[in-house]
C-alpha positions as CSV (number, residue, x, y, z in Angstrom):
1,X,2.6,120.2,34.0
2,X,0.7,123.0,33.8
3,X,-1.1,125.0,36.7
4,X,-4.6,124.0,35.6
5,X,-3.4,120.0,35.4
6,X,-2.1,120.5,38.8
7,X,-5.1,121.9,40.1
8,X,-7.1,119.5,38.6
9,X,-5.6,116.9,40.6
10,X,-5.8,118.2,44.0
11,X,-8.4,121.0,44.4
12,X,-12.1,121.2,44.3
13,X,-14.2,124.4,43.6
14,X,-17.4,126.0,44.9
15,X,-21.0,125.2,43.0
16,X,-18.8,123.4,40.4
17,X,-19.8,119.5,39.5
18,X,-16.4,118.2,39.5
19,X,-16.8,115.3,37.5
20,X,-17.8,117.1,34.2
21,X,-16.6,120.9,34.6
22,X,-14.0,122.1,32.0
23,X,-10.8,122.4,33.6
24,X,-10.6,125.7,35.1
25,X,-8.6,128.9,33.5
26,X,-5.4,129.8,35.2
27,X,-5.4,133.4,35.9
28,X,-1.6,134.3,36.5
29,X,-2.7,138.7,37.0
30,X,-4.8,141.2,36.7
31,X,-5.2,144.7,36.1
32,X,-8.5,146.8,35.9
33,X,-11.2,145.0,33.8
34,X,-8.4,142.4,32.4
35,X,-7.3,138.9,33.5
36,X,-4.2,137.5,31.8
37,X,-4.1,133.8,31.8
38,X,-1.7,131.5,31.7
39,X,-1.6,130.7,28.2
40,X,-1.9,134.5,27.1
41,X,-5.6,134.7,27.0
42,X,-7.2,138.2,28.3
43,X,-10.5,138.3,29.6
44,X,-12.5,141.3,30.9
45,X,-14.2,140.8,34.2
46,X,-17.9,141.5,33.5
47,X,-18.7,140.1,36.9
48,X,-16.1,142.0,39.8
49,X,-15.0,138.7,40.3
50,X,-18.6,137.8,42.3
51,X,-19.2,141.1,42.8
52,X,-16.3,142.2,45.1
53,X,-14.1,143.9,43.0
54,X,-14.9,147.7,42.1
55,X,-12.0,149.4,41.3
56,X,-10.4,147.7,39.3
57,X,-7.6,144.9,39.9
58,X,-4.2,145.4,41.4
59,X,-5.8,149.5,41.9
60,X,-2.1,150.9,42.6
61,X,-3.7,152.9,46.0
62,X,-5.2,149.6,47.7
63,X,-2.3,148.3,47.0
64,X,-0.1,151.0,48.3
65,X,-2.5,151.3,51.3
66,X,-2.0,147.2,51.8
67,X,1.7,147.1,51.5
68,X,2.2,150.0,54.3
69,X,0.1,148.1,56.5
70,X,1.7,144.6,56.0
71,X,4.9,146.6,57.0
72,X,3.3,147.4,60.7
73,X,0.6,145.4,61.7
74,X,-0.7,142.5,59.5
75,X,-2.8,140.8,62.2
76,X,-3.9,141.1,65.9
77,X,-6.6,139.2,67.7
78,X,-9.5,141.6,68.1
79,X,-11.1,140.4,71.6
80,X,-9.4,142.6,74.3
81,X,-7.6,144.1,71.5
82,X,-8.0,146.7,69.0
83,X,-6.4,148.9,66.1
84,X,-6.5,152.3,64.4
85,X,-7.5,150.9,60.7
86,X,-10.4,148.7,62.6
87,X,-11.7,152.1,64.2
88,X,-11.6,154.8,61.2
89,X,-13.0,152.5,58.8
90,X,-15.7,152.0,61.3
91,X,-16.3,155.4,61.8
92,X,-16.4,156.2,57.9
93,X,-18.8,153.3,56.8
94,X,-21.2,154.6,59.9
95,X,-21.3,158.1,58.0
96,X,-22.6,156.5,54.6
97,X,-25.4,154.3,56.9
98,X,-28.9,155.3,58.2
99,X,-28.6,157.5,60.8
100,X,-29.8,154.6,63.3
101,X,-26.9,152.5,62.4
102,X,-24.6,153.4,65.3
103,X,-21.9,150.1,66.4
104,X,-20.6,147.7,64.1
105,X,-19.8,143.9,64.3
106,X,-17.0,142.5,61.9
107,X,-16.6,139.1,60.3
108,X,-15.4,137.9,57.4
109,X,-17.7,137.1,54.6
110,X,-21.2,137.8,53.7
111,X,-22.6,134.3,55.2
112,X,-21.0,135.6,58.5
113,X,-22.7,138.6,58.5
114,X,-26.4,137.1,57.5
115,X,-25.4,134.9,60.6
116,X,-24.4,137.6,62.9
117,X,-27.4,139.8,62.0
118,X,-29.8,136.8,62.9
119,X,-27.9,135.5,66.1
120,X,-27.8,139.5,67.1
121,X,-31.9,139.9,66.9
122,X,-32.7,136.3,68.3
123,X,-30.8,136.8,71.5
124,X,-32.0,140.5,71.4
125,X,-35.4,139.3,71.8
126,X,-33.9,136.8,74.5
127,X,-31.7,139.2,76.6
128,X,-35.1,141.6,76.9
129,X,-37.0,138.8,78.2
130,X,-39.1,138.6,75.1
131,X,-39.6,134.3,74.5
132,X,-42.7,134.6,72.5
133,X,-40.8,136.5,69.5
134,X,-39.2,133.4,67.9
135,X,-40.2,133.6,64.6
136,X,-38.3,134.2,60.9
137,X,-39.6,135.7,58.0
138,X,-37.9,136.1,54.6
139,X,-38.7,136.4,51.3
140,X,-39.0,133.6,48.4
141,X,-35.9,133.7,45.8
142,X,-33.7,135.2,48.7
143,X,-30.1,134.2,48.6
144,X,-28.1,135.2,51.7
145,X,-25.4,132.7,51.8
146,X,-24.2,129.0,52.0
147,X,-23.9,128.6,55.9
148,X,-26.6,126.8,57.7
149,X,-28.7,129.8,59.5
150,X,-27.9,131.7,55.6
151,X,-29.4,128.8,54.0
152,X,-32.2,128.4,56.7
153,X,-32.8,132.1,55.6
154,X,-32.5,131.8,51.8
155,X,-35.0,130.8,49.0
156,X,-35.3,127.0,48.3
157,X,-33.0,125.9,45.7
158,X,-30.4,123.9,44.6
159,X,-27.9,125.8,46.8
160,X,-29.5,124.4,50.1
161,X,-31.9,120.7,48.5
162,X,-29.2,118.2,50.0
163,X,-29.4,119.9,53.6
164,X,-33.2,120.7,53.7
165,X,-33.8,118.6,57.0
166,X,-31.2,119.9,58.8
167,X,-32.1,124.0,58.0
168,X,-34.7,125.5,60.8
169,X,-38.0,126.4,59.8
170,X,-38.4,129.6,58.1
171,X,-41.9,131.4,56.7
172,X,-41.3,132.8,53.4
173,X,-43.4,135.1,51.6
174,X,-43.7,136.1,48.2
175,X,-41.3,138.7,47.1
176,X,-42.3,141.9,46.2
177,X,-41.5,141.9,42.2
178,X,-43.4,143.9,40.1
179,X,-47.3,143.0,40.2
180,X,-46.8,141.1,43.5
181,X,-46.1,144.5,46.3
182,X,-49.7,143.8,47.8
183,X,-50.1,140.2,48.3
184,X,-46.4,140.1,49.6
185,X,-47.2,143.1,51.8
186,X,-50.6,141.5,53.2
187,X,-48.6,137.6,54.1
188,X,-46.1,139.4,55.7
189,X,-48.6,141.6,57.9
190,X,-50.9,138.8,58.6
191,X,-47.9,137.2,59.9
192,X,-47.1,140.4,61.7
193,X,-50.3,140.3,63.3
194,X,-49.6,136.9,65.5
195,X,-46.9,138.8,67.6
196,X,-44.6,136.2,67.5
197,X,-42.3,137.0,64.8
198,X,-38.4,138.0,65.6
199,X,-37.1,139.3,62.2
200,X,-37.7,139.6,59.1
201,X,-34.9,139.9,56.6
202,X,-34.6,141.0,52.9
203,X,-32.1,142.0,50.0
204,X,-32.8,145.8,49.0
205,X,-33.8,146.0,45.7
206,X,-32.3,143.0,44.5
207,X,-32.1,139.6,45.0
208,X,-28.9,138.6,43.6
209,X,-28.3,134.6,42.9
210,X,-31.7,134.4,43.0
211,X,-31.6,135.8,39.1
212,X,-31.6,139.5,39.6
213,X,-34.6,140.2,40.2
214,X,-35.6,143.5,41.3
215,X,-37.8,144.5,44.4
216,X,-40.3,147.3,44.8
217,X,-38.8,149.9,47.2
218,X,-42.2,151.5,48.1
219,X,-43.4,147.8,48.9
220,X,-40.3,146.9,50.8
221,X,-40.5,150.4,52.9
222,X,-44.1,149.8,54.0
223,X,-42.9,146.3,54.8
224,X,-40.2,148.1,57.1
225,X,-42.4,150.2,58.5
226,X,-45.3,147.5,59.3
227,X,-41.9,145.7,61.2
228,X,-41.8,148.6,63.4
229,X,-45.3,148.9,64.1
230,X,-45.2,145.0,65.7
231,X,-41.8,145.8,67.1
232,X,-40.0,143.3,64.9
233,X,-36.5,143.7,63.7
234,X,-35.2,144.2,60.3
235,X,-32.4,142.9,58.5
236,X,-31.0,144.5,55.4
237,X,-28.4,142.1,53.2
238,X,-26.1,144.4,51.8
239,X,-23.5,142.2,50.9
240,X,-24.6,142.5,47.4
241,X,-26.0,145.8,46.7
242,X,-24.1,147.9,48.7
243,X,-21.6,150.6,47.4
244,X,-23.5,151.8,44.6
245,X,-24.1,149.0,43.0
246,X,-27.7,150.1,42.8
247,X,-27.2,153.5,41.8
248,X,-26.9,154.5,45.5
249,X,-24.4,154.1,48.6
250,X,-26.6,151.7,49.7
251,X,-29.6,150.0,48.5
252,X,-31.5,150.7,51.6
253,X,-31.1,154.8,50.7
254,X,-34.1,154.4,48.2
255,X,-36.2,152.8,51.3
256,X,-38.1,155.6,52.8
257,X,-37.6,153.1,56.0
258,X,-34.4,152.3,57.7
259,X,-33.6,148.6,58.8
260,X,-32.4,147.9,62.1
261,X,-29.2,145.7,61.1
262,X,-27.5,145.8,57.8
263,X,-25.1,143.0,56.4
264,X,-22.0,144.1,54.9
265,X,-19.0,142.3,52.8
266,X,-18.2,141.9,49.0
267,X,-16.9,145.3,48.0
268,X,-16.0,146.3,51.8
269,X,-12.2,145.6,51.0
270,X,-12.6,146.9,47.3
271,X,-12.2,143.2,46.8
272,X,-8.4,142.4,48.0
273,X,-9.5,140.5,51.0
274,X,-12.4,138.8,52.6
275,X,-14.1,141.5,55.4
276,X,-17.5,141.7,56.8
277,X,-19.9,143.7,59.0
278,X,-23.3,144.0,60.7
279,X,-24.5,147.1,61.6
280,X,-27.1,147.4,64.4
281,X,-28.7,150.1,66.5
282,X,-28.1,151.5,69.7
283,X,-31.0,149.4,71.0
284,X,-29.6,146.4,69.5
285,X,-26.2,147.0,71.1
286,X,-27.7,147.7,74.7
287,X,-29.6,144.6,74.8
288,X,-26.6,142.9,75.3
289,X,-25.0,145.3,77.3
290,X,-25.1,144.0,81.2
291,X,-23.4,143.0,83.9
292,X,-24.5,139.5,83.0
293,X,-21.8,137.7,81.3
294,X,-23.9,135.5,79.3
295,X,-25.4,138.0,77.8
296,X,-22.6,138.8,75.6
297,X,-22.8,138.1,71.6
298,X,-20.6,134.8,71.9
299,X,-19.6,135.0,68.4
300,X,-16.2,135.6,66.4
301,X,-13.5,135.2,64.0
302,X,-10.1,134.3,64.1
303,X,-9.1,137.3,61.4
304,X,-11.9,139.6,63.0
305,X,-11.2,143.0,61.6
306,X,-7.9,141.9,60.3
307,X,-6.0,145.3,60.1
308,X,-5.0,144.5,56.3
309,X,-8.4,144.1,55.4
310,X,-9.5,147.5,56.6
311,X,-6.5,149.6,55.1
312,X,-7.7,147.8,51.9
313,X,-11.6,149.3,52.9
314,X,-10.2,152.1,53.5
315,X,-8.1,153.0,50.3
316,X,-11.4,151.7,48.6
317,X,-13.9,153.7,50.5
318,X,-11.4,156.8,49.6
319,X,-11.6,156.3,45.9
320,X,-15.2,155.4,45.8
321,X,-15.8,158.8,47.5
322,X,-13.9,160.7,44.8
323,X,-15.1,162.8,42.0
324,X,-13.4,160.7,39.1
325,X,-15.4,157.5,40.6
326,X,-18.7,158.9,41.2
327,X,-18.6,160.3,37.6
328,X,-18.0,156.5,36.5
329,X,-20.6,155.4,38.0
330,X,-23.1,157.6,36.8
331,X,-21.8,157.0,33.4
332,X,-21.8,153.3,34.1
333,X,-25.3,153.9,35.3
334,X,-26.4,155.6,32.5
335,X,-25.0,153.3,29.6
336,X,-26.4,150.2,31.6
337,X,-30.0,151.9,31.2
338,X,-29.5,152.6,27.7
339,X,-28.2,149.2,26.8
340,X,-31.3,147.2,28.2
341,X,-34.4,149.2,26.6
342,X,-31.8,148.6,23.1
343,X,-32.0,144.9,24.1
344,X,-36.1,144.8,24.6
345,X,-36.0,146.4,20.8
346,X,-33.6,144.2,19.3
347,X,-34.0,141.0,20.7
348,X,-38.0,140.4,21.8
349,X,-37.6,136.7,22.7
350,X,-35.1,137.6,25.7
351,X,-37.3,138.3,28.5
352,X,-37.2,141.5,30.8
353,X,-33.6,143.2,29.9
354,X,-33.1,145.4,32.8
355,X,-31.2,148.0,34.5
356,X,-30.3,149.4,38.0
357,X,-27.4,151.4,38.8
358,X,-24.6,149.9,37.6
359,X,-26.3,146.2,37.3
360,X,-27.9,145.5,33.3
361,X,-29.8,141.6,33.7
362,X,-32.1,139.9,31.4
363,X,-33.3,136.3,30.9
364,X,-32.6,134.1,27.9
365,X,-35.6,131.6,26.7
366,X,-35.2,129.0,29.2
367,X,-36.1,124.9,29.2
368,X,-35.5,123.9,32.8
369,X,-35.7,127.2,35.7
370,X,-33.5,128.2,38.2
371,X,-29.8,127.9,38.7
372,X,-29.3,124.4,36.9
373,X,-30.3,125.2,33.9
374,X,-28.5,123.7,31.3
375,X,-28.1,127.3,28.8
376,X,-26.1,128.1,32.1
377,X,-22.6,126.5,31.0
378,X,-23.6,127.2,27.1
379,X,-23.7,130.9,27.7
380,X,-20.7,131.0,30.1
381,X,-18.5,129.0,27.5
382,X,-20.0,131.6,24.5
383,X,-18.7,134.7,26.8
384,X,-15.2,133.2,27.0
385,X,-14.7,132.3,23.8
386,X,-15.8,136.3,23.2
387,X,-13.0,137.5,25.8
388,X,-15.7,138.2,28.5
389,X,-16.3,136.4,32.1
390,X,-20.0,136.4,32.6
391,X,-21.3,133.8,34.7
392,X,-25.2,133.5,33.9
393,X,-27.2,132.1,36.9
394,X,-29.1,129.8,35.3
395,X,-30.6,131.8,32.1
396,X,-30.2,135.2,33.7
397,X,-27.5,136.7,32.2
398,X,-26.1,139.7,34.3
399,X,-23.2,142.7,33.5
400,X,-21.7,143.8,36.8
401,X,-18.3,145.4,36.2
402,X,-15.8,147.5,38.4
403,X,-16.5,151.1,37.9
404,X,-12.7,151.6,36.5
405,X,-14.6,149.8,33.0
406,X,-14.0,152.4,29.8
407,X,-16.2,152.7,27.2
408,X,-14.7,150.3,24.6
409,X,-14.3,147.7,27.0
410,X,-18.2,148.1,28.3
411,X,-19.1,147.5,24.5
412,X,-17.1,144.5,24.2
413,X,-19.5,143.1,26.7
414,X,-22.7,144.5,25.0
415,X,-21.3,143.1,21.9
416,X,-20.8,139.6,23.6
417,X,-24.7,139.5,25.1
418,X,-26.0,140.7,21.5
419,X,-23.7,137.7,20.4
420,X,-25.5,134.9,22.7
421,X,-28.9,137.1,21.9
422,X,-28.3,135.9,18.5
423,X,-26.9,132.5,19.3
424,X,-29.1,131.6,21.8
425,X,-32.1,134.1,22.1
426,X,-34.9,131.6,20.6
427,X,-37.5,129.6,21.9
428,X,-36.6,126.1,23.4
C-alpha cells in the first residue's frame, strides 16, 4: 500500500475538508526549491512550505549545525535551566530588532507567540495596578493564528466561524489599505481617546492569510505613535514578515515607530523545526519583575528553546547575514517587482498584481470572497499539474519562495501564474 493510502486512513490534516480533498502527495525529500515525491514527481516550493523555509531544503549548514547539536544536547527543560545555543541566538536576533527590544520569551509556534505577546501586556497593565486598561484593538483581515486568544485577535473568517461564542470581545478597526490610512487612523484614536484600551496589535505591512494585502507604513507608524501618546502597548506579528520577507530584516524597520513586543516564528529555525519568540521592552520585563511570586509570566512550553531548534536559528541567521544571500534577495526583490507591473499589462482582468520584497500576490476574478472560495482548489490543482506548489488563499494567488530560488526555476513559477491568468483570469 502506498504512503498516501496509508495516510489516508489514519491521519487528518489542517484547513483540509477531509471528506472531499484529493489524497495528499507523498513528499519522500527535498532539496532547495525541489520536492521529490513518491511516485517521482518534482515540484518547486513556491510557498517556503507556509512560509518557514528560506534557504532552501536540507541547506547542508543547518543541517551540519543540527547534527552537532543532536550529538550534545538535544533537549533540556528551560525553567531553572538554560543553554549556550538558547543565549547566542538570543543575543543575535536582539541586534537585528528595534533598539527597545531588549529580553526575549521563547515558544514554539507563531499562535504561541500572538498568545504570549497578549498575556505579557494584559498582566502588564495588571502587575502596574492599571484595571481600567482592559481593552483589545486589532485590525479587520488580521490573521494571527488558530489558538483561542489568536483567533480572538484575528479578522472574522472561516478560520475562527465555528468558535465565535467562545472568542473574547475584540474591537476591530478598518485596516489601513490603500485609500483607507485616515478613517482607520481616526477609529483607532477615537478608541484611544477612552483610556481604556491595553494593546493594540497589527501585521507590518502585510496581512498574510488574510489575502496579502498590504498596509500603509506611514499610517501604521502614526498609529504606533498615537499608542504611545495614550500609553497603550503595541504588538507587532512578525511571524510572517520577518526576515526579509518584506524587503527588510523586519517589517517593522519601514515603521518610523517601534512596537513594544514583536512576535517571532516561521523562518526563526530557517524552517527545520518549530521555534518562537516575543520580544518586549525593558518596561515590559520589569513589570513582572518583583518579589511577588504571582507576578511572574505563568506561561511555558515543554520544548521551550529546545537547543536543536536554536543551532538550526542559528546556522540560518548566519547564512541570511551573508553576502551571497542578501544578493538573492535583492535579486529576488527586484524580479518579484518586475513580474507584477508585467502582469497588470498582460492580464487586466486579474486584480492588483503586487509586489513587496520578496512576496509577488495578485487576485484572480473571484465568485464567492475570502478563503472558501471555490477557484481556491482549481488554481492549486493547475499549479501542480505545472510542477509548482502554490497554495492560493481563496483567489489570491501569492509567490513566496526561499531565497536559494535561481532564475530558471523563478520563471517556471511566472510561467505557471501566466498559465492560470490565461486559464482562469476571466470574469465569473
Amino acid at each position: 500500500m502506498s504512503w498516501s493510502k496509508r495516510d489516508q486512513s489514519i491521519l487528518w490534516h489542517p484547513y483540509t475538508q477531509m471528506k472531499t480533498a484529493d489524497a495528499p502527495l507523498t513528499i519522500i525529500r527535498a532539496k532547495g526549491c525541489t520536492l521529490f515525491t513518491e511516485t517521482g514527481q518534482t515540484l518547486l516550493d513556491g510557498i517556503s512550505s507556509w512560509w518557514v523555509n528560506l534557504h532552501g531544503h536540507s541547506h547542508p549548514e543547518i543541517t551540519h549545525r543540527v547534527s552537532e547539536q543532536l550529538a550534545n544536547l538535544e533537549h533540556v527543560l528551560f525553567a531553572g535551566f538554560t543553554h549556550p545555543p538558547a543565549i547566542e541566538l538570543a543575543e543575535r536576533l536582539l541586534k537585528t530588532l528595534p533598539a527597545n527590544q531588549t529580553h526575549v520569551f521563547y515558544s514554539d509556534n507563531g499562535s504561541t507567540s500572538v498568545e504570549i505577546a497578549l498575556k505579557m501586556a494584559l498582566q502588564f497593565w495588571t502587575n502596574r495596578g492599571v484595571h481600567k486598561k482592559v481593552r483589545i484593538v486589532a485590525l479587520e483581515g488580521g490573521y494571527h493564528g488558530d489558538t483561542f486568544g489568536a483567533m480572538s485577535v484575528s479578522g472574522r473568517s472561516a478560520f475562527a466561524a465555528p468558535f465565535e461564542p467562545y472568542l473574547f470581545p475584540v474591537d476591530r478597526i478598518s485596516a489601513p489599505l490603500q485609500g483607507e490610512e485616515q478613517r482607520s487612523i481616526e477609529a483607532l484614536q477615537k478608541l484611544l481617546s477612552t483610556g481604556t484600551v491595553a494593546i493594540f496589535i497589527f501585521e507590518p505591512l502585510v496581512q498574510g492569510a488574510g489575502g496579502m494585502r498590504f498596509l500603509s507604513a506611514e499610517a501604521l507608524s502614526l498609529q504606533v505613535a498615537l499608542c504611545r501618546r495614550h500609553e497603550v502597548l503595541t504588538v507587532a506579528d512578525e511571524v510572517m514578515t520577518g526576515f526579509f520577507r518584506t524587503g527588510k530584516f523586519w517589517a517593522s524597520d519601514s515603521l518610523t515607530e517601534k512596537p513594544d513586543l514583536f512576535c517571532i516564528a516561521k523562518g526563526l529555525s530557517g524552517g527545520v523545526t518549530p521555534l518562537a519568540m516575543t520580544t518586549c521592552t525593558d518596561a515590559i520585563f520589569e513589570a513582572f519583575r518583583s518579589d511577588d511570586r504571582s507576578k511572574a509570566l505563568f506561561h511555558g512550553h515543554s520544548f521551550t528553546a529546545n537547543p536543536v531548534g536554536c543551532a538550526a536559528g542559528l546556522a540560518s541567521l548566519a547564512l541570511l547575514e551573508s553576502t551571497e544571500c542578501q544578493s538573492r534577495i535583492q535579486v529576488l526583490s527586484g524580479s518579484q517587482k518586475a513580474f507584477s507591473l508585467q502582469m497588470r499589462e498582460e492580464f487586466p482582468l486579474l486584480q492588483n498584481p503586487r509586489a513587496l520584497g520578496t512576496l509577488f500576490a495578485t487576485e484572480f476574478p473571484a465568485t464567492e470572497s475570502g478563503y472558501l472560495d471555490p477557484l481556491g482548489p482549481k488554481l492549486y490543482r493547475h499549479f501542480l499539474e505545472k510542477g509548482v506548489l502554490l497554495r492560493p488563499l481563496g483567489n489570491t494567488v501569492y509567490l513566496m519562495p526561499p531565497y536559494c530560488v535561481t532564475a530558471e526555476e523563478i520563471e517556471r513559477f511566472y510561467d505557471a501564474i501566466r498559465s492560470a491568468a490565461r486559464h482562469f483570469g476571466k470574469k465569473p
